[in-house]
C-alpha positions in Angstrom: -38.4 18.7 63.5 -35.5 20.2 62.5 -33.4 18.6 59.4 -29.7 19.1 59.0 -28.4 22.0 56.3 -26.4 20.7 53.6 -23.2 22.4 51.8 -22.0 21.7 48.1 -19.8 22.8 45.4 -17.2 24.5 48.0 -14.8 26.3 45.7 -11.1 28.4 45.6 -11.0 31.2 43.1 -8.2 33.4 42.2 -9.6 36.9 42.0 -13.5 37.7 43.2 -16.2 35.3 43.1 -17.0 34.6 38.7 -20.2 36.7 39.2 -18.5 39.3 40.5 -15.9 39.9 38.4 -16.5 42.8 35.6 -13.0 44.0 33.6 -10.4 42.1 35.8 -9.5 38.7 35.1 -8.4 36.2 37.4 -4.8 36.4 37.6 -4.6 39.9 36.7 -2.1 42.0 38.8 -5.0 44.3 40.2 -6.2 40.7 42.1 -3.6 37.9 41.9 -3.6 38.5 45.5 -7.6 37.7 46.1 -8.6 34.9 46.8 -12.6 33.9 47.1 -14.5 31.3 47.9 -17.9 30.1 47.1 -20.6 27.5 47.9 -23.8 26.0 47.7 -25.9 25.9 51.1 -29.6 24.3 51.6 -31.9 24.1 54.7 -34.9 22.3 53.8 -36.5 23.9 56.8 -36.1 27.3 55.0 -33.9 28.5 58.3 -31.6 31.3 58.0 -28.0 30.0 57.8 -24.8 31.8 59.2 -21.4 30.4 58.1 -17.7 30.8 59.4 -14.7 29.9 57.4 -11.4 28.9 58.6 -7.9 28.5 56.8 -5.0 25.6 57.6 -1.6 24.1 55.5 -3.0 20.3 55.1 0.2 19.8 57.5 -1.3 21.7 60.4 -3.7 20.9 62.3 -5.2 23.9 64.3 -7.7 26.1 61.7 -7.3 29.9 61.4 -10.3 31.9 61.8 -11.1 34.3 58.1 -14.4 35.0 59.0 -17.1 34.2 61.3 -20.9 34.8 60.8 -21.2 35.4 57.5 -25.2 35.7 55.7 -24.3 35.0 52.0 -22.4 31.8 50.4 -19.1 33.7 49.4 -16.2 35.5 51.0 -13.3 37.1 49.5 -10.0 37.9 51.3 -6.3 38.8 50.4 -3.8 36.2 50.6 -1.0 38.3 50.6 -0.4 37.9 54.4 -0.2 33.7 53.9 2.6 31.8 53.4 3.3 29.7 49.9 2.0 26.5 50.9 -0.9 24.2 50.1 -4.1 24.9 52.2 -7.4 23.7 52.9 -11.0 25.8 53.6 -13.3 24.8 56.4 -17.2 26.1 55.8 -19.2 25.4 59.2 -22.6 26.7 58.6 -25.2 26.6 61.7 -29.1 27.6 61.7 -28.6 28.5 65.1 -31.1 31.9 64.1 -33.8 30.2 63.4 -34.1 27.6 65.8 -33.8 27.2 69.9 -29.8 26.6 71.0 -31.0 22.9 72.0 -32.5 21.9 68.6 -30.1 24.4 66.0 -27.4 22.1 64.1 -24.2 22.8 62.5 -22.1 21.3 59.5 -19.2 21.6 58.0 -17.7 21.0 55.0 -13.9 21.2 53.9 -12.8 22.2 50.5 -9.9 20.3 48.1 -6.6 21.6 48.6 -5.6 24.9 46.6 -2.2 26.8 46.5 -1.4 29.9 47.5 1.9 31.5 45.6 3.1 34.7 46.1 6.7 34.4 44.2 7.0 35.8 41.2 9.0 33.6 38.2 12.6 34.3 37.8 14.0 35.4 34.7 17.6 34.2 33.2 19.5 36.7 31.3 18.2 37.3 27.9 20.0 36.6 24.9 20.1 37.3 21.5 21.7 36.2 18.5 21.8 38.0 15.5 21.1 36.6 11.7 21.4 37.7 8.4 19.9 41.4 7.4 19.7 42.5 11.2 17.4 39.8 12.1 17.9 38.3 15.7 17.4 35.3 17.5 16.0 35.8 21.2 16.2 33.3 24.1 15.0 33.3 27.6 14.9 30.8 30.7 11.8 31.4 33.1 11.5 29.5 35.8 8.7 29.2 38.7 9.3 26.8 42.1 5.5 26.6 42.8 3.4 27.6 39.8 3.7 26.6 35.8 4.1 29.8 33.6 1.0 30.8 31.8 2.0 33.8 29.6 5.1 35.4 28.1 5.2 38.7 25.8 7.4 41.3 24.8 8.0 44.5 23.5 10.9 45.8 21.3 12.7 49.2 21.9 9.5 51.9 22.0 6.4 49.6 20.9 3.6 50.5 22.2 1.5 47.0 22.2 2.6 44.1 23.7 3.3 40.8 21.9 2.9 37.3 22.4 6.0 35.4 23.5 5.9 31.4 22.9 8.1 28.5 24.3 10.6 26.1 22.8 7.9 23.6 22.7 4.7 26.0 21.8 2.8 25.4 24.9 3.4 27.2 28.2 2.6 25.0 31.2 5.4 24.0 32.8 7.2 25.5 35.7 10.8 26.3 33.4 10.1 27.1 30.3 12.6 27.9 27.2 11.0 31.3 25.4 12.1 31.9 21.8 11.5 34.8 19.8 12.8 35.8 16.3 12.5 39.6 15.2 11.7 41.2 12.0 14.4 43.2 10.5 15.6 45.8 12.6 16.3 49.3 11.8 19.7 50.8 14.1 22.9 49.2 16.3 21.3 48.8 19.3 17.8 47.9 20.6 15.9 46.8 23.9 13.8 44.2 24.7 11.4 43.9 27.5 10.3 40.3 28.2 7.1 39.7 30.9 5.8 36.6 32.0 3.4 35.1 34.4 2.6 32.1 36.2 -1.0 30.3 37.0 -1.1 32.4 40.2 -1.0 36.0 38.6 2.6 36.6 39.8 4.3 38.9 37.0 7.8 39.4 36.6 9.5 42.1 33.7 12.8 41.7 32.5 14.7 43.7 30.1 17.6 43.6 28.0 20.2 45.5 25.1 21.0 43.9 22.2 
């Protein structure tokens, strides 16, 4: 007789599946748009399984169609195209190859929510104050609607290596965040500063400024 499949571990990733991924990281700008999923499917007939995967806000309550008829337990997909929203995934898989129409069976299984966010942070004007023996004082607001900020660096006039940038409290997990930065002494009148941050999506925004 036939025994029903069972799905597991249904996961959201930013980026490709983990076993996939090689020199890009998730969150980097070449894949803050990708979006994977993965899971863990067992027949205990040894039947062939076929899965579709479906998309909705938790709101709604019709499911989008990603991808039907699928042979292996991942999927990847840009999520450029969705709205900023929370969503939920929807595996079905069905053994329908292996077995008469009458006797196949399907399941389903539906993930946790996960957020999609495609805005990038907003960066206040920079400031800067200077101190004694050309030594100055740099301030910046980020803020982010949707997603905490996860990184900040900068680069002064022509470096060529970027630098790590840390907030008023030291830790940068919060969706406005206060970054401070204090230079070394500096050689000239005037300099430039570039300032980039992003969030826990991969968004990236770069802001400069003269001081």
């Amino acid at each position: 007789f036939n025994v029903t499949p069972n799905i597991d571990d249904l996961k959201i990733h930013i980026g490709p599946p983990p076993k996939e991924r090689q020199n890009n990281k998730p969150g980097s700008s070449k894949n803050n748009k990708i979006r994977s999923a993965t899971w863990k499917a067992i027949d205990r007939n040894g039947d062939k399984l076929l899965f579709t995967i479906y998309y909705k806000e938790i709101n709604e309550k019709n499911w989008k169609l990603i991808k039907k008829e699928l042979t292996s337990p991942s999927h990847t997909w840009d999520s450029t195209s969705m709205p900023n929203g929370q969503y939920e995934l929807k595996v079905e898989a069905t053994d329908k190859l292996s077995n008469i129409a009458s006797e196949a069976i399907s399941i389903e299984k539906i993930s946790d929510p996960f957020d999609i966010d495609n805005t990038q942070p907003v960066l206040a004007a920079i400031k800067s104050n200077p101190t004694e023996d050309s030594i100055f004082q740099i301030s910046c607001v980020v803020t982010d609607e949707l997603s905490p900020i996860s990184s900040a660096s900068y680069k002064i006039d022509s470096a060529e290596h970027w630098q790590a940038m840390f907030s008023e409290d030291g830790i940068l997990d919060s969706h406005r965040e206060v970054l401070l930065l204090e230079t070394k002494k500096l050689e000239g009148e005037e300099h430039t500063i570039t300032i980039m941050v992003t969030d826990a999506s991969g968004n990236r925004s770069v802001a400069r400024g003269r001081f």
